[in-house]
N, C-alpha and C positions, 0 to 999 in steps of 0.2 A: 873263426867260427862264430865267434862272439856278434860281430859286424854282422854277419849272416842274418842271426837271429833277432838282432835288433831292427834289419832293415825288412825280415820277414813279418815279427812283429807291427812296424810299422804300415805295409802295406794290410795286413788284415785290420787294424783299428783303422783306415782309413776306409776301407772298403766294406765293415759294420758301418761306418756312418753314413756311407752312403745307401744303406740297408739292402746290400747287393749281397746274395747267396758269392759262396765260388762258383758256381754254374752262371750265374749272371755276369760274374767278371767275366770267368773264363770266354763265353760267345759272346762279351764286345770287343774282348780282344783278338777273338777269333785263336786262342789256343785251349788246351785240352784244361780238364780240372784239376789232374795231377800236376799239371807246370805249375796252377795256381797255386795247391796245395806244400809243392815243394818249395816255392817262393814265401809262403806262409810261417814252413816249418826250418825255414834258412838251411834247407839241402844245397838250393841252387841259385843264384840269380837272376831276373830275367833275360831276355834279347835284347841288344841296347839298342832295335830297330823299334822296339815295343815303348822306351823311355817316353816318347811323348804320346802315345796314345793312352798312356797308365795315368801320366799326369792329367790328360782331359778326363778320363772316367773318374779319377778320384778328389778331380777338382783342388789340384796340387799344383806347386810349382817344379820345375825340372829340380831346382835344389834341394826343396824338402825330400823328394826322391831321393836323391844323390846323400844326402846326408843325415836320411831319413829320421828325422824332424822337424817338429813345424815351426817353418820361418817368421815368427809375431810381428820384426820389425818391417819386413819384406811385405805382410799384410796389412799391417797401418799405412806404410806407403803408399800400394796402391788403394785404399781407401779414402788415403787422401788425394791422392791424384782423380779418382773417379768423384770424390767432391767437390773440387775444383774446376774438375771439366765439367758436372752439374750446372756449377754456380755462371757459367762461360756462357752455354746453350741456354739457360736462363734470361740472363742479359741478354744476350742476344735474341731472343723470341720477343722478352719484351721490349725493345728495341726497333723491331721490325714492325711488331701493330703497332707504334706509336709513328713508325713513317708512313704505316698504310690507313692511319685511323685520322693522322694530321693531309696527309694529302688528298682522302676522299672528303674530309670538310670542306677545303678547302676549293677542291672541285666545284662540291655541290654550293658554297657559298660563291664562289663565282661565277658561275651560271646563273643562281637566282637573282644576285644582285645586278649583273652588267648583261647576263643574258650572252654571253659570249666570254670566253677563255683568253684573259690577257696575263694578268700577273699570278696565277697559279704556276704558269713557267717556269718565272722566280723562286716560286715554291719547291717546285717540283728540283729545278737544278741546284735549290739551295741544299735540299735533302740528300741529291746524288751525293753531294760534297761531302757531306756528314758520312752519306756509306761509304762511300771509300777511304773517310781517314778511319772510321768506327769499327765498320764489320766485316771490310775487303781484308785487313792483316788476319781474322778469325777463319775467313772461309778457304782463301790461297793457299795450301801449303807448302810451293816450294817458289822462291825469288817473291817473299813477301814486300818485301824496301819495293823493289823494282813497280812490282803492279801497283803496291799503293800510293808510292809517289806519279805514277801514270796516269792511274785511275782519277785521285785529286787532281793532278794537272789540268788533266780534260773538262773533269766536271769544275772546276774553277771558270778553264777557258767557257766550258757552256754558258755557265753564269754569267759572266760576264757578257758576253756577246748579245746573253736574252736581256739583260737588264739594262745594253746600251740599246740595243731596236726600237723603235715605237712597237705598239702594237700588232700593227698589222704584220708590220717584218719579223716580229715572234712566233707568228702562227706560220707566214709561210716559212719560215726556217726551219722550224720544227718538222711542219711537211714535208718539207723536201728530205730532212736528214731522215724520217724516217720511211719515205720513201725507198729513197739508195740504200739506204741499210737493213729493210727489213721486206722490201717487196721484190720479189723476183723481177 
């Protein structure tokens, strides 16, 4: 009985802070006021079909339910986890203007100067390179080794190919690759 009313206890101090009446819990969970209230007054238990819907309304974990108390060290973790994947998307954002802020210079600085597009290529395939060792393991999620070793492979190989061509054979190679690859 004791259990009861601890875990009854506990869902009403969860469900005060979420400043939800029983009539508010009761219609999101879609049962009556009285299961609330005998859940409250540790008559009864809930439905274990209800366990995770309780946990989203009361912004809980299944555990803290289950052992109705609040899990601190469970909540640092993922605090730190949603910090860390902050600090990820971070890098990574600034990472990505820094390929599209270095490559549209580069663009517009060889246009202006040569009036036509030769070793921006270089540029361009030196940075693929960078994204696939950089931010292809961050975006893939499953057979990361796999893509990013492919990924680099290829943009290596591009590199390499643009940086043995003259000129002229840079653009049409380009052309053509993205021709076949990108035009019906």
């Amino acid at each position: 009985m004791e259990n009861k009313m601890k875990f009854g206890q506990f869902i009403a101090k969860k469900r005060k802070e979420q400043q939800m009446t029983q009539k508010d819990f009761a219609s999101s969970l879609y049962v009556t006021e009285s299961a609330v209230s005998k859940w409250e007054r540790g008559v009864s238990y809930p439905d274990i079909s209800l366990v995770s819907e309780i946990c989203r309304v009361l912004q809980i974990t299944e555990h803290e339910l289950i052992t109705a108390s609040e899990d601190y060290h469970q909540r640092q973790l993922e605090k730190r986890g949603n910090y860390f994947l902050n600090i990820v998307k971070t890098y990574s954002a600034i990472l990505y203007g820094a390929y599209l802020i270095s490559l549209l210079a580069c663009f517009i600085v060889n246009l202006v100067i040569e009036h036509k597009l030769d070793w921006f290529y270089i540029v361009l395939t030196a940075e693929l390179l960078a994204f696939s060792l950089l931010n292809l393991p961050l975006i893939v999620s499953k057979r990361k080794g796999l893509f990013t070793v492919l990924g680099s492979f290829i943009s290596l190989n591009l590199l390499l190919l643009v940086c043995s061509c003259t000129r002229e054979e840079t653009g049409l190679l380009l052309h053509l690759y993205v021709h076949l690859h990108f035009m019906p």
